[in-house]
C-alpha positions in Angstrom: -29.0 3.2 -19.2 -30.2 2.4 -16.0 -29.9 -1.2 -16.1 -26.2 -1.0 -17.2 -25.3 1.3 -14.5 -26.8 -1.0 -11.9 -25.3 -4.1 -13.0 -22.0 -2.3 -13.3 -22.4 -1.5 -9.7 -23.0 -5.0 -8.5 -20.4 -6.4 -10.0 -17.8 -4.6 -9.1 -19.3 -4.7 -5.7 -18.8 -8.6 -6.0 -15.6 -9.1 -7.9 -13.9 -6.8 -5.1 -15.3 -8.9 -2.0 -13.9 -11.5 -3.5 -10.9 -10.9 -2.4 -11.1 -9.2 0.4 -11.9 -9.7 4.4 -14.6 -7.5 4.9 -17.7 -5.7 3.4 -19.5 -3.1 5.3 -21.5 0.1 4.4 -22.6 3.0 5.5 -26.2 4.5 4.6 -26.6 8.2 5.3 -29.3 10.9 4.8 -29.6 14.4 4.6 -32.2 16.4 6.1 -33.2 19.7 4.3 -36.0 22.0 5.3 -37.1 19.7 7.8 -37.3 16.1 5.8 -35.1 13.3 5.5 -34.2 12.5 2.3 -31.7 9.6 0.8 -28.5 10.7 0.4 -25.2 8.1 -0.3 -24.2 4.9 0.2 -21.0 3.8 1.2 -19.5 -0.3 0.4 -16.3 -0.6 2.0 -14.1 -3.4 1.7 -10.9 -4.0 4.4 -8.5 -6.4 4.8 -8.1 -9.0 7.9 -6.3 -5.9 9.7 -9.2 -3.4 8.9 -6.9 -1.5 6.6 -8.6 0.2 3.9 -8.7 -1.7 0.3 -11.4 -0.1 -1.5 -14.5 2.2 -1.1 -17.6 2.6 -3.6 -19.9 5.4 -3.1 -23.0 5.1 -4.2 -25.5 8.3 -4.5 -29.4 8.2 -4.6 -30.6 9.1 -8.0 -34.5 10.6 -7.0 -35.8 10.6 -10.9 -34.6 7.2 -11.1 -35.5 5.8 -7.3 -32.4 4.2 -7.6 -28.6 3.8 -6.6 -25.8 4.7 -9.1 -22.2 4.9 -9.4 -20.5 8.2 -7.8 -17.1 7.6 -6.6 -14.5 4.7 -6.4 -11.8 5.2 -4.4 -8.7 2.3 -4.3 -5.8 2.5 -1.6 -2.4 0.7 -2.7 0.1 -0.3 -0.5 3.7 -0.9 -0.8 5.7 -4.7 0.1 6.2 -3.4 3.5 2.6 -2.9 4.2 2.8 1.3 3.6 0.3 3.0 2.3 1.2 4.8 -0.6 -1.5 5.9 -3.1 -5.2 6.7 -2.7 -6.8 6.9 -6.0 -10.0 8.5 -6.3 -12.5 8.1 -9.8 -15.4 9.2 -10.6 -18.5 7.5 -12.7 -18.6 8.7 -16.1 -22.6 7.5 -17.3 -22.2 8.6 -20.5 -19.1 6.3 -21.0 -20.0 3.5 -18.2 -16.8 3.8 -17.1 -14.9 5.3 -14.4 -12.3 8.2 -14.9 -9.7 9.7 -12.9 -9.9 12.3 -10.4 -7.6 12.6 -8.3 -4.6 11.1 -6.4 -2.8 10.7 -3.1 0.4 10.6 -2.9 2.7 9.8 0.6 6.1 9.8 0.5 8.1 9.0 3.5 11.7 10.3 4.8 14.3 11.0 7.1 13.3 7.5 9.0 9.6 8.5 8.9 9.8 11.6 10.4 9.3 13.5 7.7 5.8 12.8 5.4 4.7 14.5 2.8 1.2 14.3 1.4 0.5 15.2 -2.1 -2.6 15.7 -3.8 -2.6 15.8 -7.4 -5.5 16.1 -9.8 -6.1 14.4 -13.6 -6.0 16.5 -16.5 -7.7 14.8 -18.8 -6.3 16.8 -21.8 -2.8 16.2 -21.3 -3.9 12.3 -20.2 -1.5 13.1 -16.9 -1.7 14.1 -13.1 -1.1 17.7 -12.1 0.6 18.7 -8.3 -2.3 20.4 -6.7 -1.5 21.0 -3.4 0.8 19.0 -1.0 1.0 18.6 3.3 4.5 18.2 4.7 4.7 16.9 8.1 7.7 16.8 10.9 7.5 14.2 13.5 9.4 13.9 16.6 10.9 10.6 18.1 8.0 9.7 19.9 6.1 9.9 16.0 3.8 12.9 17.2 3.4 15.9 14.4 5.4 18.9 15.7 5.0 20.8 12.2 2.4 20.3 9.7 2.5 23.0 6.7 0.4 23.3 3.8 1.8 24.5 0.3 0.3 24.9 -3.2 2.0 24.1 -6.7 1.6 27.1 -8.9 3.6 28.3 -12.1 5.5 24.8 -11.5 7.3 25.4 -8.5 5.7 24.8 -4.8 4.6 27.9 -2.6 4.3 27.8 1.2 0.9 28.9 2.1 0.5 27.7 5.9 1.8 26.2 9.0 1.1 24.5 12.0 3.7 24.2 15.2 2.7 22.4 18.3 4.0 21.4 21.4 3.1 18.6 24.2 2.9 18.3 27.7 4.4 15.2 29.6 1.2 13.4 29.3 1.5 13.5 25.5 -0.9 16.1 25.0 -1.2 19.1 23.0 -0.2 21.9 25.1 -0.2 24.7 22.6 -0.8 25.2 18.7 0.9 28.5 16.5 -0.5 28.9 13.5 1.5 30.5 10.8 1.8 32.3 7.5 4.2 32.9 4.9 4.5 36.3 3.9 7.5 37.9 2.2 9.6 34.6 2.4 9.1 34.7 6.5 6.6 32.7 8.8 4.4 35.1 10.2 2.5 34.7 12.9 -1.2 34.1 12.7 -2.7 33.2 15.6 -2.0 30.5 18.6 -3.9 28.4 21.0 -3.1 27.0 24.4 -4.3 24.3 26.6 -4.9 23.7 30.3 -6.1 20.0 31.6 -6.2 20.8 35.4 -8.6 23.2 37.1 -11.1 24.7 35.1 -9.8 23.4 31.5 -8.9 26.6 30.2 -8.2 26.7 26.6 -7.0 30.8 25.1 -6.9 32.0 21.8 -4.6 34.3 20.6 -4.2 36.6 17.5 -0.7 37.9 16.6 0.0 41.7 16.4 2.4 42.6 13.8 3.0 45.7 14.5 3.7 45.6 18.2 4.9 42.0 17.5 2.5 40.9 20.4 -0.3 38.3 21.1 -3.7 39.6 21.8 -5.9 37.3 23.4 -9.2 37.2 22.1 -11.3 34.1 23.7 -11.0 32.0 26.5 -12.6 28.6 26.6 -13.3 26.4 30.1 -13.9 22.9 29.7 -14.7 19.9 32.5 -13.1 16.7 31.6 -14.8 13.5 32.4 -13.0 12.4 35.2 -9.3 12.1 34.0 -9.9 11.3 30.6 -9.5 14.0 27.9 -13.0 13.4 27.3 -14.6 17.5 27.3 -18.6 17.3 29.3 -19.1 20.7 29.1 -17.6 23.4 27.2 -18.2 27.1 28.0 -16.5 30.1 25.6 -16.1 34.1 25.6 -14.5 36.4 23.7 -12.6 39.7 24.5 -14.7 42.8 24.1 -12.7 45.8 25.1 -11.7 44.7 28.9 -14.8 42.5 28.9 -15.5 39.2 28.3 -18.9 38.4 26.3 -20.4 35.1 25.7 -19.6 33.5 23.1 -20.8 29.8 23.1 -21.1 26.4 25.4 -21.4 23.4 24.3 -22.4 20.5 26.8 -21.5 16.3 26.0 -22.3 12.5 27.1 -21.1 9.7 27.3 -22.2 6.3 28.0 -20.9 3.8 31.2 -17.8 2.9 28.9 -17.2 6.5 27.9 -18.4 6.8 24.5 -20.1 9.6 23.1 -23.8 9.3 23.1 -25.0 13.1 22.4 -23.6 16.8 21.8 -25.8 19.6 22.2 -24.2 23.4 21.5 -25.5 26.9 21.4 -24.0 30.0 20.3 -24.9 33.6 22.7 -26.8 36.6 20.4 -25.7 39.2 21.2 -28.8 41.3 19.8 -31.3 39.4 22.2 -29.2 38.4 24.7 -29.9 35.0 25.0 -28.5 31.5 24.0 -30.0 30.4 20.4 -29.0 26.7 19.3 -26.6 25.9 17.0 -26.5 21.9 16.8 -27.4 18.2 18.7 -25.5 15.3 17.9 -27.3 11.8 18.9 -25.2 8.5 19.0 -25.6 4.8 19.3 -24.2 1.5 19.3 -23.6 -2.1 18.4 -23.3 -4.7 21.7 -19.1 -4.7 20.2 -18.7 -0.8 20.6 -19.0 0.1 17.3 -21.2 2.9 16.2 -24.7 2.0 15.2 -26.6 5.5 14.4 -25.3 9.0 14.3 -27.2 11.8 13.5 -25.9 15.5 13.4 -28.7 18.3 13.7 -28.5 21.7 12.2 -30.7 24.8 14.2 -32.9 27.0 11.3 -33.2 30.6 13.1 -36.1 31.2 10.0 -38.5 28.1 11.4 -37.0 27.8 14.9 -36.5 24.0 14.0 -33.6 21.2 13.4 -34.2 22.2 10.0 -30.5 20.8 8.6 -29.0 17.6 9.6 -26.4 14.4 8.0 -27.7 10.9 9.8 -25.9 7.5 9.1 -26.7 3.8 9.8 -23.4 1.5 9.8 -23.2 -2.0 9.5 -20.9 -4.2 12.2 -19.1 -7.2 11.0 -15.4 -7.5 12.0 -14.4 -4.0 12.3 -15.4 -1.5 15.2 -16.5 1.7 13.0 -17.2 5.2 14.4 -18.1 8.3 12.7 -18.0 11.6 14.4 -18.2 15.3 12.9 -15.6 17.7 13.9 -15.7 21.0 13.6 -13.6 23.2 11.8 -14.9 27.0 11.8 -17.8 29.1 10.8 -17.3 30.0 7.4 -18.5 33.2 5.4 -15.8 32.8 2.6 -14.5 29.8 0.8 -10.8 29.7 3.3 -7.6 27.9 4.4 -8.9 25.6 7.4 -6.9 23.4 10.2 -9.0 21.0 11.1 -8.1 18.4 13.8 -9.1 14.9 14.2 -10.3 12.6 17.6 -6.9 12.0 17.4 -6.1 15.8 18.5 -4.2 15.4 15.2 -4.0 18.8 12.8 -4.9 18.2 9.3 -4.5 20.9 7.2 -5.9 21.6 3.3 -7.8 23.8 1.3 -11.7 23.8 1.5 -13.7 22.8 -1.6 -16.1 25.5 -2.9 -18.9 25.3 -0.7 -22.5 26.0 -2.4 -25.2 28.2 -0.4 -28.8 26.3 0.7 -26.9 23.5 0.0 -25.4 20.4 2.0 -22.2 19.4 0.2 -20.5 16.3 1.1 -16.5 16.7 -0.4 -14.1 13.5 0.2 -11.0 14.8 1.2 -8.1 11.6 1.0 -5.6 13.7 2.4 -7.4 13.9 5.7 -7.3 10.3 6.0 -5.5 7.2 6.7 -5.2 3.3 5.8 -8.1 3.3 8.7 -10.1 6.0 7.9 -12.3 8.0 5.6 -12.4 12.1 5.7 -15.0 14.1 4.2 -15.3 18.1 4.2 -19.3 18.5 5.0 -20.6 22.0 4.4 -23.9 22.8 5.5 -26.0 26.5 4.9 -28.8 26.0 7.1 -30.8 28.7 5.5 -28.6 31.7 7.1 -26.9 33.2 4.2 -25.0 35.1 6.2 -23.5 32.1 8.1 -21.8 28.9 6.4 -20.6 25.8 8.3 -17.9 23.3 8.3 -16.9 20.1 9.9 -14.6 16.9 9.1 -16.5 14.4 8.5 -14.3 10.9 9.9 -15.0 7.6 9.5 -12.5 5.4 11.5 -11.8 1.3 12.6 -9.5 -0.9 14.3 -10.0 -4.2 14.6 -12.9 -6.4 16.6 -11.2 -7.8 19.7 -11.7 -11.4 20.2 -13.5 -10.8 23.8 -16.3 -8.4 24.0 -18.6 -7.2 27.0 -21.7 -7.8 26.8 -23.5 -5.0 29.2 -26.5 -3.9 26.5 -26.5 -2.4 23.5 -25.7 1.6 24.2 -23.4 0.6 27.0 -21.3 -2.3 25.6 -17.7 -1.5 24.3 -14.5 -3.8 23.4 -12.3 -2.6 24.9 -9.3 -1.4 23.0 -6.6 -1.2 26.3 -3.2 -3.2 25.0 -2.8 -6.8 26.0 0.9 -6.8 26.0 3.8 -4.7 27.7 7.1 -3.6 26.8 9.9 -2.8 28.9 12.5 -0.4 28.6 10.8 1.6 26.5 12.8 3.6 24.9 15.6 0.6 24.6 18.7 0.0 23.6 20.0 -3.4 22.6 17.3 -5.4 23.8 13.6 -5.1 25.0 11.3 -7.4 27.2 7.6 -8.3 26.3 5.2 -8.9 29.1 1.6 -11.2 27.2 0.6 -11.9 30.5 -2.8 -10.6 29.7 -3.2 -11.8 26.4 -6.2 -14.3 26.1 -5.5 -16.3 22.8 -1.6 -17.6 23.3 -1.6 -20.1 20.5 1.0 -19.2 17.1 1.7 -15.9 18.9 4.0 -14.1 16.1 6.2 -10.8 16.8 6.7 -8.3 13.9 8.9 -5.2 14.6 8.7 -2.3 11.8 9.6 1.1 11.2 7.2 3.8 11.2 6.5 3.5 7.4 6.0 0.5 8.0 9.0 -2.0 6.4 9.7 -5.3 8.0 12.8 -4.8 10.6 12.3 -8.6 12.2 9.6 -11.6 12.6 9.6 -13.9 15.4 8.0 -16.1 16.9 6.8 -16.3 20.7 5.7 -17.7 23.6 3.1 -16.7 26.2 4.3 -15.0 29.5 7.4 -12.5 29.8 10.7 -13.2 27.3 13.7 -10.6 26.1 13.6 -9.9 22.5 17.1 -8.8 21.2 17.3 -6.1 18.8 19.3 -5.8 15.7 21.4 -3.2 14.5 19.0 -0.1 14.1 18.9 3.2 13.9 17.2 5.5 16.7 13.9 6.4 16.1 10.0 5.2 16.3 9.4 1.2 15.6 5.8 -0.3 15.7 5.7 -3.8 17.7 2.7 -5.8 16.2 1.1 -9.1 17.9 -0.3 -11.4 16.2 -2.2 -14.2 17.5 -5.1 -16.3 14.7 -7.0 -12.9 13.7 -6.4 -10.7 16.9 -3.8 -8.2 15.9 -2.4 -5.7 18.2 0.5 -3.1 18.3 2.1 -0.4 20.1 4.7 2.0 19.8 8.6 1.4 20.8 11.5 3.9 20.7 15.3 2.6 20.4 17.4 5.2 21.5 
């Protein structure tokens, strides 16, 4: 049985290379009770453009010593380059085959800014996919998410469960977040969180009254940016107690020359002793192109005062710039309704999987992700029964820039600022394109598409600064994409 399972393995493995750009993997451990022990494996294959074609996960089978099947997960794309379905099986041993599990569904409207992503399971008695649970999200002009809600499909009709709203300053970032739910056929307000850049950072939470139909804030958070990036060094938070503030937790954060993360370290304040206890250290490195080497994510066990529980990866680096980062969504005593946010400051909102105690459960989650990256729920019960504890779990990519520095190992990074310019922006009839900067000017090619992606116009250019007319279009968010041999770039343009 072995044997078969292997070779069934290694050939798919091959047969899906084949035809694709790109193999890489990613090898991760879990640590339990102090030891390292082998965990999954990860082959995935992208395209030229570091858009996701297939995934094989592969867990470690300790009564076997071996690898075997777990998961395959395909993505399928539409003629306009859209990503439309994640399908996710799972290895049947008994059968050698693998079955269905579940589905991702996205469906685009209202010129893009309106997405809905629905998650539907296989029934494998009726032999047909059944509407689990579905995220519907509004985007504004500029194709930022001003409402994200989350509803589950019950007794064959859709239920609103949960809602996001959120706001932006001028600098295109979040400003403030209401959470929301539905109750008696209204939006009820949950609970909301603001945010402060300048100064001291200050981030407040508030809980929603009602009764009195008030907000009552419950915990204030200050944060120093490094320098005037959006990058958070330290992190200090207290909670209301009466018409005191208590401390609640800090959380402290590097970064190397070119600003990427290279540790987290973050304690939580006890109350009972009076004192900071640790809660978890995160430890980074990475290739000479900037993408992320080793990652490792320790747990603190109050029982052995020790990193006692931890997830560690090792990533390979061939074409595409990976980086893996946990997120954190909340301390969990109950299985619950979670937002959880990305790097990307954007919301992603779904129902937790059941989460098992003494236990670290990986959970892939497709509707967390994208056509460049992979989302796993990771719960971990660090031997603290009374304390459970969540986190989003993101692989991401983009493409390998042609030039790279070469400053070292920790401290190298490609950069990812845009080679190109556009100008008006928003425009009209007509835009101009500025590839002053760009190194590789040969069979430069101009694709403008909407933002689900279908083919509005190809072109091609030439080097320098030239005006691009615009057909007849509707307003809204286009994508402007560069191509140039295998460096492919893009950036966002609004026609009014």
């Amino acid at each position: 049985m072995k044997k078969c399972v292997l070779a069934t393995t290694i050939s798919l493995f091959f047969f899906i290379a084949g035809f694709a750009q790109t193999t890489d993997s990613v090898y991760s451990e879990r640590k339990a009770n102090g030891i390292w022990q082998k965990s999954e494996l990860d082959i995935i294959t992208r395209d030229a453009s570091c858009s996701l074609v297939s995934m094989i996960a592969l867990a470690w089978n300790e009564s076997s010593q071996s690898w075997v099947n777990s998961r395959l997960t395909t993505y399928t794309y539409n003629n306009t380059g859209a990503l439309i379905e994640v399908l996710t099986q799972s290895w049947d041993a008994v059968s050698n085959t693998w079955i269905n599990n579940s589905k991702k569904v996205t469906l685009y409207g209202n010129a893009g800014l309106n997405i809905s992503y629905l998650l539907q399971t296989w029934d494998a008695s009726s032999n047909s996919w059944i509407n689990n649970y579905r995220i519907v999200d509004q985007l504004d002009g500029l194709g930022r998410i001003i409402t994200e809600e989350f509803d589950l499909y019950s007794d064959n009709e859709w239920l609103k469960i949960q809602r996001a709203q959120i706001s932006y300053d001028g600098n295109n970032r979040i400003a403030e977040i209401v959470y929301q739910n539905w109750t008696d056929n209204v939006w009820i307000n949950d609970s909301r969180t603001a945010y402060s850049y300048t100064g001291n950072g200050l981030s407040l939470d508030y809980v929603w009254n009602n009764d009195s139909k008030t907000w009552t804030k419950y915990r204030r958070t200050f944060n120093d940016y490094l320098g005037t990036t959006e990058l958070v060094e330290k992190s200090f938070s207290e909670v209301g107690s009466g018409s005191a503030w208590v401390n609640s937790f800090r959380y402290n954060q590097t970064y190397t020359g070119n600003n990427l993360k290279h540790s987290g370290f973050k304690q939580f304040w006890n109350i009972n002793t009076q004192s900071w206890i640790n809660s978890f250290q995160e430890k980074l490195d990475y290739y000479a192109t900037g993408s992320q080497h080793n990652y490792s994510f320790e747990l603190w066990d109050a029982n052995t005062s020790s990193w006692g529980y931890g997830y560690r990866s090792t990533s390979t680096n061939i074409s595409c710039v990976q980086s893996l980062q946990l997120v954190a969504v909340s301390d969990l005593k109950n299985n619950a309704v979670a937002l959880m946010q990305d790097k990307n400051r954007n919301y992603l909102m779904h129902r937790m999987q059941n989460v098992q105690t003494n236990n670290i459960q990986r959970s892939f989650n497709p509707l967390a992700g994208n056509r460049n990256s992979v989302v796993y729920d990771l719960t971990f019960n660090g031997g603290d029964q009374k304390q459970q504890y969540a986190f989003e779990l993101i692989l991401s990519t983009r493409e390998l820039p042609q030039s790279v520095k070469s400053t070292g190992v920790d401290n190298a990074f490609a950069t990812n600022k845009s080679s190109f310019m556009l100008s008006p922006n928003p425009a009209k009839t007509y835009f101009n394109i500025n590839l002053s900067a760009w190194k590789n000017a040969s069979n430069l090619v101009l694709k403008l598409s909407d933002i689900t992606g279908k083919l509005m116009m190809q072109q091609k250019i030439n080097e320098g600064t030239q005006r691009i007319n615009l057909p007849a279009l509707q307003k809204g968010v286009y994508l402007v994409t560069i191509t140039s041999g295998r460096e492919i770039q893009t950036q966002k343009l609004v026609i009014e």
